[in-house]
N, C-alpha and C positions, 0 to 999 in steps of 0.2 A: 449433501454433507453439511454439516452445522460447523459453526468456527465460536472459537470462545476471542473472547474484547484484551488485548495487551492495555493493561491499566495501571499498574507499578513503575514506579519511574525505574529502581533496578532491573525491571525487565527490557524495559526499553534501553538501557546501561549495555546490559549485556549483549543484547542484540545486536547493537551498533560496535560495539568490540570484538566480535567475534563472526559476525555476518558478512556473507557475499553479500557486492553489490551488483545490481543490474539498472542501466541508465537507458531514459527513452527521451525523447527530445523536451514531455513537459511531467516529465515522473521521474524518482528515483527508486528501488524495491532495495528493501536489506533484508534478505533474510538467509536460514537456517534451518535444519532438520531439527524435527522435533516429535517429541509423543502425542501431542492433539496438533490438530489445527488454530494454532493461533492468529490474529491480524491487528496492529495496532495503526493510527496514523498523527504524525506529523504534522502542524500546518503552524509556522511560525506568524510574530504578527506584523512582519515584513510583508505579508498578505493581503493585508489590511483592515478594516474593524471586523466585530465581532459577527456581524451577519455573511458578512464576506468569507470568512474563516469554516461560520458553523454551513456555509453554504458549499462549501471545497469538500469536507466529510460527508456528509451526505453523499454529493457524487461520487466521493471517491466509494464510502459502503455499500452503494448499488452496483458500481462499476465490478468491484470484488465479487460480490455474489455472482452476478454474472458470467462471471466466466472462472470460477471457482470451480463447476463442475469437472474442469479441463486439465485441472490437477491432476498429477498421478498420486504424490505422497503427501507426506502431515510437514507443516513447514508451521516455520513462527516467521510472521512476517512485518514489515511498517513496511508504508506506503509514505513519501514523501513529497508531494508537489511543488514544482517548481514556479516560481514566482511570474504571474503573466496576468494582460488587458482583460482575459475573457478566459474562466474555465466553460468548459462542455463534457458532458457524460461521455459519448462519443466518442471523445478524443482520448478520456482515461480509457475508457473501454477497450480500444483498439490499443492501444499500447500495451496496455497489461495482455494483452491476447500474443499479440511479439514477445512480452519480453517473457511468458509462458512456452512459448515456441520454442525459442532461442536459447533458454536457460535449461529446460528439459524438467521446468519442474511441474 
């Protein structure tokens, strides 16, 4: 299943106003039902500079693909990381797998 990119700053507005949250020790998900599959992300620059930033999306976009498959429905989603020493694919990976679990989405 293919997902389209949340790239409007309105969109991401709305998301955040109207969206569940679901929290994992170094992620946060906001999302919502919707008619495609959307996925935007987050990375503020409390993060750190910009290699560090553009190096957080990246894992975070494979870690989604990844376990995307495990979806049942069409959601609009952000992906929010939370501020730490060391990101790992890994570690997003396995969270998002939990909070897939848990959330039932």
């Amino acid at each position: 299943m293919q997902y389209f990119r949340l790239k409007k700053q309105s969109d991401f507005k709305k998301l955040f106003e109207k969206g569940k949250r679901a929290f994992a020790p170094s992620l946060t998900v906001v999302y919502k039902n919707a008619e495609k599959m959307t996925m935007g992300i987050s990375v503020g620059k409390k993060h750190g500079k910009s290699v560090v930033r553009n190096r957080v999306k990246r894992l975070l976009r494979e870690a989604f693909r990844s376990v995307q498959g495990q979806m049942q429905g069409t959601y609009s989603i952000v992906l929010i990381p939370k501020v730490s020493e060391h990101y790992a694919f890994e570690t997003f990976r396995g969270q998002l797998q939990c909070i897939i679990r848990k959330e039932n989405l």
